[in-house]
Every structure is written in structure tokens, then in C-alpha cells.
One Martini backbone bead per residue (centre of mass of N, CA, C, O) as a GRO file, in nm:
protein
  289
    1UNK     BB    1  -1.375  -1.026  -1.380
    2UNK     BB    2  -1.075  -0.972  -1.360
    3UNK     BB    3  -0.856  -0.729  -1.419
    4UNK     BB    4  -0.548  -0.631  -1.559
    5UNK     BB    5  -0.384  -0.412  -1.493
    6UNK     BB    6  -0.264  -0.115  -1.605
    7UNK     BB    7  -0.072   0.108  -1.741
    8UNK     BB    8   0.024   0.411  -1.692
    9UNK     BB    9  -0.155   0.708  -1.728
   10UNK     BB   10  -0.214   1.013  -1.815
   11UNK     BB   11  -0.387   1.250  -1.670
   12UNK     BB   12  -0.727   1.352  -1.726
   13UNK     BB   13  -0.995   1.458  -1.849
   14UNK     BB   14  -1.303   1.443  -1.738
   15UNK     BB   15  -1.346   1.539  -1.401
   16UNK     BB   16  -1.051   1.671  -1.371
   17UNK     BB   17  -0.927   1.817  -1.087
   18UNK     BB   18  -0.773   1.984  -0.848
   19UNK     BB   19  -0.867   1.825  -0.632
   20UNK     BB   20  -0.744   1.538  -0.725
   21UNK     BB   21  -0.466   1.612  -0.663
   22UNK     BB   22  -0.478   1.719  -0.354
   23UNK     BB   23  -0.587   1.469  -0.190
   24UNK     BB   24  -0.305   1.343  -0.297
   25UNK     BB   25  -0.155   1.490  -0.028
   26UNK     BB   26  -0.272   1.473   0.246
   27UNK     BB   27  -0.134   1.149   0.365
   28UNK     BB   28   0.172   1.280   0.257
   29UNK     BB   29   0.151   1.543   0.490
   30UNK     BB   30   0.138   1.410   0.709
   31UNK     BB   31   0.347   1.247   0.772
   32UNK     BB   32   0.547   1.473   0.724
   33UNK     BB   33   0.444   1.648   0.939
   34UNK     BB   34   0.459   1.455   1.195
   35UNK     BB   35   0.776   1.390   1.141
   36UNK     BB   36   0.852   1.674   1.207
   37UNK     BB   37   0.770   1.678   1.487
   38UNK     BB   38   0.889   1.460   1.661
   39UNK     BB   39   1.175   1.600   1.589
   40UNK     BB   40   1.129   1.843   1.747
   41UNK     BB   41   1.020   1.708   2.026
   42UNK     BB   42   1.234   1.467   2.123
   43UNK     BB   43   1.399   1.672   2.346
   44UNK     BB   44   1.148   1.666   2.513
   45UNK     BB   45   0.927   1.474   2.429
   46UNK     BB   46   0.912   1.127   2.384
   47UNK     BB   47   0.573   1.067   2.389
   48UNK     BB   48   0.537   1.332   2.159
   49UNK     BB   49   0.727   1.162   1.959
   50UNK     BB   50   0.555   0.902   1.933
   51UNK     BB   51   0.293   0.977   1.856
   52UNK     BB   52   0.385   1.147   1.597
   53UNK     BB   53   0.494   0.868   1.442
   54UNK     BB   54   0.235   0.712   1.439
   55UNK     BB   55   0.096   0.889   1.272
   56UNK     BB   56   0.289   0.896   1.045
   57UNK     BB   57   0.219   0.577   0.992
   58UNK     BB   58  -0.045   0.643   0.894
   59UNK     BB   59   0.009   0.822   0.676
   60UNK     BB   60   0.148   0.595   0.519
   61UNK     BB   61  -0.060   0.414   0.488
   62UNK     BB   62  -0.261   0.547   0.360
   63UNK     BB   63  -0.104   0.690   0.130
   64UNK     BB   64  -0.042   0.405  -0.016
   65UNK     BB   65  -0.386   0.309  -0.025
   66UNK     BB   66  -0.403   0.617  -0.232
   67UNK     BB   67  -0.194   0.771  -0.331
   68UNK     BB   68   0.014   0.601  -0.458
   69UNK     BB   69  -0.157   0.384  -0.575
   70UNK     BB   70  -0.304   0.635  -0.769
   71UNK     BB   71  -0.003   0.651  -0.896
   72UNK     BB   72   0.026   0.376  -1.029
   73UNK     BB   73  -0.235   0.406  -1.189
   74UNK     BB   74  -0.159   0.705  -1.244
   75UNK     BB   75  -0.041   0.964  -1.426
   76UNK     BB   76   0.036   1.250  -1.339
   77UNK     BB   77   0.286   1.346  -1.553
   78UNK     BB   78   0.382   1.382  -1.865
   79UNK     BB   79   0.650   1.459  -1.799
   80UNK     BB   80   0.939   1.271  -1.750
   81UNK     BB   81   1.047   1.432  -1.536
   82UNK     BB   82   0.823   1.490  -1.345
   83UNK     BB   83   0.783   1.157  -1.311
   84UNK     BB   84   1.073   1.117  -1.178
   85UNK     BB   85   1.071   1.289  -0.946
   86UNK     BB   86   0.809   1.161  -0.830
   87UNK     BB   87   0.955   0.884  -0.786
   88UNK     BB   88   1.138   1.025  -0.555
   89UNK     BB   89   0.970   1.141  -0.377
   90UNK     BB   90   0.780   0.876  -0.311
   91UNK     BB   91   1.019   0.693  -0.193
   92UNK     BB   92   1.090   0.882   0.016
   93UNK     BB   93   0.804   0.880   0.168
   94UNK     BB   94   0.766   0.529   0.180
   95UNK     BB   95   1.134   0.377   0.201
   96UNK     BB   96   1.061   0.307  -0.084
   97UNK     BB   97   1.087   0.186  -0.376
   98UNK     BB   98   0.808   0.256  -0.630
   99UNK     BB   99   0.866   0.051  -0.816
  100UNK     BB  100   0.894  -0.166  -0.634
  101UNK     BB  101   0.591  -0.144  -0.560
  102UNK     BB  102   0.454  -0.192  -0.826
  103UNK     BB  103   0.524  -0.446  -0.904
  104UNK     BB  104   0.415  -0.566  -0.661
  105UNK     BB  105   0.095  -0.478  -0.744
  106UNK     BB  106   0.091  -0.622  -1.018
  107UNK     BB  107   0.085  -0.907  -0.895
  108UNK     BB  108  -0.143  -0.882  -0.735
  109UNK     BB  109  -0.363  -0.845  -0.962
  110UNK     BB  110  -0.290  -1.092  -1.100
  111UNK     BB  111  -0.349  -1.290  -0.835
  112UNK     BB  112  -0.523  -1.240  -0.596
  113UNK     BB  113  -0.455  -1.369  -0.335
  114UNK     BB  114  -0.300  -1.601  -0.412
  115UNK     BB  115  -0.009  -1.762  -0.392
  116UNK     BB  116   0.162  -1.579  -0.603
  117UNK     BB  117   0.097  -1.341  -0.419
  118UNK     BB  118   0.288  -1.198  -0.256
  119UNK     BB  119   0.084  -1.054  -0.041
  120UNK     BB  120  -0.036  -1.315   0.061
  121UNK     BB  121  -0.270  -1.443   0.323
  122UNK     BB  122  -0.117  -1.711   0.266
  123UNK     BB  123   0.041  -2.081   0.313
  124UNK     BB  124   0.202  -2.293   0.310
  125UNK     BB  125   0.131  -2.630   0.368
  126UNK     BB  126   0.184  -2.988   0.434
  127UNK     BB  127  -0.149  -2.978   0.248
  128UNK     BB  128  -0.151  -2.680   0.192
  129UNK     BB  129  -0.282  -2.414   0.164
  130UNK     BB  130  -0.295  -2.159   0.467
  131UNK     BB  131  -0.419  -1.933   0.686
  132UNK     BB  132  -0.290  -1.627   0.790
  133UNK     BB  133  -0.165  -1.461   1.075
  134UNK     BB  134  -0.220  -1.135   1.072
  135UNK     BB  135   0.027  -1.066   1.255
  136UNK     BB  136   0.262  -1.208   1.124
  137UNK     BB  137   0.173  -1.093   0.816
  138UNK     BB  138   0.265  -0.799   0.910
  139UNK     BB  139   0.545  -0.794   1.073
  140UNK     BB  140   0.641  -0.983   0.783
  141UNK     BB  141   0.682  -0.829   0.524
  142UNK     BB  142   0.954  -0.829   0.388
  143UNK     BB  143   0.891  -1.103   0.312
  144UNK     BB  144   0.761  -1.024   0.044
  145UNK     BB  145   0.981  -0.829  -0.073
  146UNK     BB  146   1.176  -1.057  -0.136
  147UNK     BB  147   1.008  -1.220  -0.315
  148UNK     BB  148   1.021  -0.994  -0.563
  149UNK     BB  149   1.349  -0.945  -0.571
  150UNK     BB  150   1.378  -1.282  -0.658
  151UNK     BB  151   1.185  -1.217  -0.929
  152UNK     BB  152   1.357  -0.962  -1.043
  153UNK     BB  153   1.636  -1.092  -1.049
  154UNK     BB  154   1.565  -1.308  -1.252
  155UNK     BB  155   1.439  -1.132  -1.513
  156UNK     BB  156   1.742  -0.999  -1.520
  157UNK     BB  157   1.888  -1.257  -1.585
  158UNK     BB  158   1.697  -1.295  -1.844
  159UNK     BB  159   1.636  -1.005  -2.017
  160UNK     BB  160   1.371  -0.893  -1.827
  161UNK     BB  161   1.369  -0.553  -1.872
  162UNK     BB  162   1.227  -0.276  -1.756
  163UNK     BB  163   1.117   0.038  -1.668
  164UNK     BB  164   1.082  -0.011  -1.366
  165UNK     BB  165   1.352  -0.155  -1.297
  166UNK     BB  166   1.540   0.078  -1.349
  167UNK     BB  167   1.374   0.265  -1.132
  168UNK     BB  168   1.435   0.091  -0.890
  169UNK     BB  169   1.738   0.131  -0.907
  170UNK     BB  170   1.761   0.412  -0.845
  171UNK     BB  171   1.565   0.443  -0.616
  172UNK     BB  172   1.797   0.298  -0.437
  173UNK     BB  173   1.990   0.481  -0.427
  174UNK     BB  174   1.865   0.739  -0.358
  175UNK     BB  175   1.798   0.605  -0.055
  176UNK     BB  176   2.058   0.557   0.015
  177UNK     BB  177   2.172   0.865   0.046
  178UNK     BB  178   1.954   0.956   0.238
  179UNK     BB  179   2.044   0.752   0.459
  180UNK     BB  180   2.330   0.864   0.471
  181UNK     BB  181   2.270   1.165   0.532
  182UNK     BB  182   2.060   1.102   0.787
  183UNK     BB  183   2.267   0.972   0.946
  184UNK     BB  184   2.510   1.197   0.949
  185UNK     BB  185   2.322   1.430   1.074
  186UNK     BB  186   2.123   1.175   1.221
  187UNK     BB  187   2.068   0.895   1.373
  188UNK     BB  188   1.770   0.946   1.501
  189UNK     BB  189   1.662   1.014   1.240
  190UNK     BB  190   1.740   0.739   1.102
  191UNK     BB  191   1.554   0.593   1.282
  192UNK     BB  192   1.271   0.735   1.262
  193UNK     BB  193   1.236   0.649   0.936
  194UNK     BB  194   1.261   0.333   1.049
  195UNK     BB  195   1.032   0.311   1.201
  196UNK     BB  196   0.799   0.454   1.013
  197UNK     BB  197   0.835   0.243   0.765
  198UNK     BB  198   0.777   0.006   0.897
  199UNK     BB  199   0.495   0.087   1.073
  200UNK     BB  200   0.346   0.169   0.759
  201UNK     BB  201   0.382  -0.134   0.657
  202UNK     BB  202   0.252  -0.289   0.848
  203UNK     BB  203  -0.028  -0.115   0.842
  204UNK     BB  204  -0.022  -0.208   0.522
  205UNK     BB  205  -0.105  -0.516   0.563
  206UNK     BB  206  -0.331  -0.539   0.763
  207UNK     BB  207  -0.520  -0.354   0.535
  208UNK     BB  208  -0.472  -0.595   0.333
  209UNK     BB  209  -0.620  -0.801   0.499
  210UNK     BB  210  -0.857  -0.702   0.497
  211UNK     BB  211  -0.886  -0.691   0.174
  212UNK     BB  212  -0.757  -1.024   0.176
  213UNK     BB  213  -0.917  -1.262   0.314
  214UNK     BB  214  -0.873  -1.627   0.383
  215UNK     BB  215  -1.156  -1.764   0.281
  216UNK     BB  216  -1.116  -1.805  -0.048
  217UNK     BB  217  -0.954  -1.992  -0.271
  218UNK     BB  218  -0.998  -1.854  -0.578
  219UNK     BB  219  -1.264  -1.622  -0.544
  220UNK     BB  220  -1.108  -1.301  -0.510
  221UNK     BB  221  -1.031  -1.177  -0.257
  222UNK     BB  222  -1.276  -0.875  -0.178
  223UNK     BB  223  -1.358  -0.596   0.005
  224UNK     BB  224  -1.624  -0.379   0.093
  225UNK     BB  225  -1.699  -0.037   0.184
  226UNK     BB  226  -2.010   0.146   0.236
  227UNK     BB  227  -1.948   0.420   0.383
  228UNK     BB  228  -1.969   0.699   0.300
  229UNK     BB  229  -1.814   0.851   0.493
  230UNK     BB  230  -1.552   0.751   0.440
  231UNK     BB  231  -1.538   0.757   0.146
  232UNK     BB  232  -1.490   1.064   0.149
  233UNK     BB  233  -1.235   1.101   0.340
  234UNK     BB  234  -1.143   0.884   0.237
  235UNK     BB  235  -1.122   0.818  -0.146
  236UNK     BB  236  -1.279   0.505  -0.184
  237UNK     BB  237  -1.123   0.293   0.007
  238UNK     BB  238  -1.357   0.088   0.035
  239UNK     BB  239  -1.369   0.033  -0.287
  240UNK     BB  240  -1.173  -0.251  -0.383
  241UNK     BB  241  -1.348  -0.437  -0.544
  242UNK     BB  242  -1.428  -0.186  -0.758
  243UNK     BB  243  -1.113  -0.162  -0.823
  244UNK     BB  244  -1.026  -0.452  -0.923
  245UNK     BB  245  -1.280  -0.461  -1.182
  246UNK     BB  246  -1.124  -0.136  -1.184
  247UNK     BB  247  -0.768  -0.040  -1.206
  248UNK     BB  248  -0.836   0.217  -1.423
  249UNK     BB  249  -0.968   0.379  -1.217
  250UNK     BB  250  -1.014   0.592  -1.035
  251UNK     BB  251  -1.151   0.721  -0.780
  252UNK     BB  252  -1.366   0.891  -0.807
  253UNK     BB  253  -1.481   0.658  -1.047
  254UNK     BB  254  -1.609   0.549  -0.799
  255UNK     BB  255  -1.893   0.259  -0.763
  256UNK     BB  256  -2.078   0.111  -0.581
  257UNK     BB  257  -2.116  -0.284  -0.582
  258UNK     BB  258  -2.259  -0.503  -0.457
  259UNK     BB  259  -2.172  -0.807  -0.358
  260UNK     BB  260  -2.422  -1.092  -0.317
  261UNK     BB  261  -2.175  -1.178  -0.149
  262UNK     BB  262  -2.150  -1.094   0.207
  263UNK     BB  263  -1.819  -1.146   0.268
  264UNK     BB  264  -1.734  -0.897   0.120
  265UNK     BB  265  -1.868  -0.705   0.301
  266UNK     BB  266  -1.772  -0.457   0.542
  267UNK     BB  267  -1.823  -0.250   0.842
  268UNK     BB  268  -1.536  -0.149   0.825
  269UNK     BB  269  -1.218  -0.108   0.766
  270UNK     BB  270  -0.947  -0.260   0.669
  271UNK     BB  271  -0.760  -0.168   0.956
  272UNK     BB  272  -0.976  -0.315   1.159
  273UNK     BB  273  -1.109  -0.580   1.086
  274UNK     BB  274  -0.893  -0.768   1.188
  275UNK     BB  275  -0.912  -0.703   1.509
  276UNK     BB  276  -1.267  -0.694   1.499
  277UNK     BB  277  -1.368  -0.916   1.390
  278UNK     BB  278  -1.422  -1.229   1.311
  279UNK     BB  279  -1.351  -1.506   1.265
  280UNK     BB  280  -1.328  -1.767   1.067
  281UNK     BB  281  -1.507  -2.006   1.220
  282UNK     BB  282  -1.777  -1.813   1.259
  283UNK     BB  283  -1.890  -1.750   0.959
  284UNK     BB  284  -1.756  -1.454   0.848
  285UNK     BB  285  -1.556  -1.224   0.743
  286UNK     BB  286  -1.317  -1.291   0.878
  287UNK     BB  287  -0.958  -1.226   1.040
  288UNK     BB  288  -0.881  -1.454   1.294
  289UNK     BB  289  -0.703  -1.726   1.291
   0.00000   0.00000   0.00000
């Protein structure tokens, strides 16, 4: 029923317009916004420059799970030029290279929640797979990428490198010279940065445990917000699971297919069903091991 991720291809074809692409600046333009004004902020008013930091992980997070998204899985330029320096640009916005995320995203794809999946939200017990707590789940990310980069190690010690591999080697030095260049500038600025992309990824893991609870292995775990108005604000971002069904669909041109199964359909965004659901043991769709 779910299909393996596609490589990207060139975005075009009926029904794409500006819109389509202006859509994909909104929430990596709040992050740089919000992020350029904490730094004007922070001599003055450190309470409204952290204020200004959250919003700002906040963009980031929408970012990942829309923009960069939707560029890992649609390529926005045909020109491989403009499509390398989108790739230092996105990393640069991310504080990820970005194909070592598409990388990782393609795992995702492929395993889809199971054990295998870097990012999943289950974890090996001493009598087999068992969920994870969301709190620890999304604050201890770093460990899903250390997971992706000791398997991409070995693929390259193997002799199975990839173009992903090779521009992900790119985007990691353009990203040292970048923190080295704003550690230089203001220690300060590359404090915030690394703030910013922490606590963007942190909520970026929340957000993937909404859309992928630990509740039934091996059933393709993922859920859909069904609410018109997010989903026209976000961008069809709450039709998760007919993404998963159709990942080389853009977002415009998906459409709502409520699954039989009530467990998958969740009634709020899937960055706060964490926080707000009910537990597991509950028997409704929780995420709160």
C-alpha cells in the first residue's frame, strides 16, 4: 500500500504556478526572519530575543516539515547549478546538510516507522521493539542522525556512494566554514544558531512522533489531520498519511482519504497530539507512553 519514496525530479506540469513556490518561502522566511531580529533584540532585551528564537524554531520546523520537505521530494530548479546552491542554502537555513536530511528521509520512507527506520519512534526492550517516550524521543534527536551517518559510513566504505552522499559531504564543510565564519563574527550569533537549530529539530522529532505513534508495528503508523483550515495555513501538512501513500505527489495535489481505521485520523496538528492526546493505554490514538 505505501510506496518507496521517488528520486527527485524537476517540478513543472499543469496546475504549478507562483503560488506553488512563494507557499515554500512563508516558513523559512519567518525563521530567518524571527532569527535576524533576536540578534537586533538581544542587547536590548533578552526576554524578547528569546521570544523571537522560539518563533524562529518554530519556522524551522514548519520549514523541515514543508519546505525542505517538499524540495527533498520535488526538485524546484532544473539547472544543476541553481539546484546546488539551493542545496548550500537549505542546509544553511536547516543547520543540517540537506541531503544528509533527504537521506535520512528516504529511510524513513522505506521503513516507515518499523525498527529500521532512523527516526523511529519505537526502540529495541529487552523483549523486543517497545514505544518511546515522546519527551526523550524528540529531545535526544542527534541520536537518530549519529544512527543514519554510522549506515552511511559504511555504504561509503563499501563503495556504494551516491549523489546525495557526495553533496551531503559538500553541505557539511560549507556549514563548518559557515559556524566558523559566525563564531569569528560574534560567538554570541553562533550561540543562537545553534539554539535555534537544536530546538527546531527538537520540534521537528515532536512533530514526526504526531504523524508516527508507536502504537501498532508494522501497520505503516501514520496519521492525518483533517481540519480544512490547517491544512489550507500549513499547506496539506496534516495529510501525512496520503503522503506516505503518494510521496512523489507535491502537496498541492494531495487530497484528504480518510483511512477505515479511526486510529490514524488525529484531531489537532501533529506538533502538539504529543503533548495533548491521550496516552497509549487510553485506547484512542495516543502518543504519551
Amino acid at each position: 500500500m505505501f510506496r518507496k519514496v521517488r528520486e527527485r525530479q524537476p517540478s513543472g506540469g499543469s496546475g504549478i504556478g507562483a503560488g506553488y513556490y512563494l507557499c515554500l518561502t512563508v516558513f523559512p522566511l519567518l525563521e530567518a526572519g524571527s532569527f535576524a531580529l533576536a540578534v537586533a533584540l538581544w542587547d536590548q532585551s533578552v526576554l524578547a530575543a528569546s521570544l523571537c528564537l522560539i518563533l524562529a524554531a518554530l519556522g524551522l520546523n514548519y520549514s523541515i516539515h514543508i519546505s525542505f520537505h517538499e524540495m527533498m521530494h520535488q526538485r524546484i530548479f532544473k539547472s544543476r547549478v541553481l539546484d546546488g546552491i539551493l542545496r548550500l542554502i537549505n542546509s544553511l537555513w536547516m543547520g543540517v546538510p540537506f541531503d544528509g536530511y533527504c537521506l535520512h528521509h528516504e529511510n524513513h520512507h522505506r521503513y516507515n516507522n518499523s525498527i529500521e527506520d532512523y527516526s523511529t519512534t519505537w526502540r529495541e526492550g529487552p523483549d523486543g521493539p517497545v514505544p518511546q517516550h515522546w519527551l526523550l524521543y524528540s529531545l535526544s534527536w542527534p541520536v537518530h542522525v549519529a544512527r543514519a551517518l554510522r549506515v552511511t559510513r559504511i555504504e561509503e566504505t563499501a563503495g556504494r556512494v551516491t549523489n546525495r552522499m557526495r553533496w551531503n559531504k559538500r553541505e557539511k564543510a560549507f556549514l563548518l566554514i559557515a559556524w566558523m565564519l559566525f563564531g569569528w563574527y560574534s560567538p554570541t550569533l553562533l550561540g543562537m544558531y545553534i539554539l535555534v537549530t537544536y530546538l527546531g529539530w527538537t520540534l521537528s522529532a515532536v512533530h514526526n512522533f504526531g504523524q508516527h505513534p508507536p502504537i501498532d508495528l508494522g501497520a505503516h503508523e501514520t496519521t492525518s489531520v483533517y481540519s480544512p483550515t490547517f491544512n489550507l495555513l500549513f499547506m496539506n501538512n496534516g495529510l501525512h498519511r496520503e503522503h506516505h501513500q503518494n510521496p512523489g505527489k507535491r502537496w498541492s495535489h494531495l487530497v484528504p482519504q480518510p483511512d477505515a481505521d479511526s486510529r490514524w485520523t488525529i484531531p489537532r496538528p501533529h506538533l502538539f497530539q504529543p503533548l495533548l492526546g491521550p496516552s497509549l493505554t487510553g485506547g484512542g490514538p495516543g502518543l504519551r507512553p
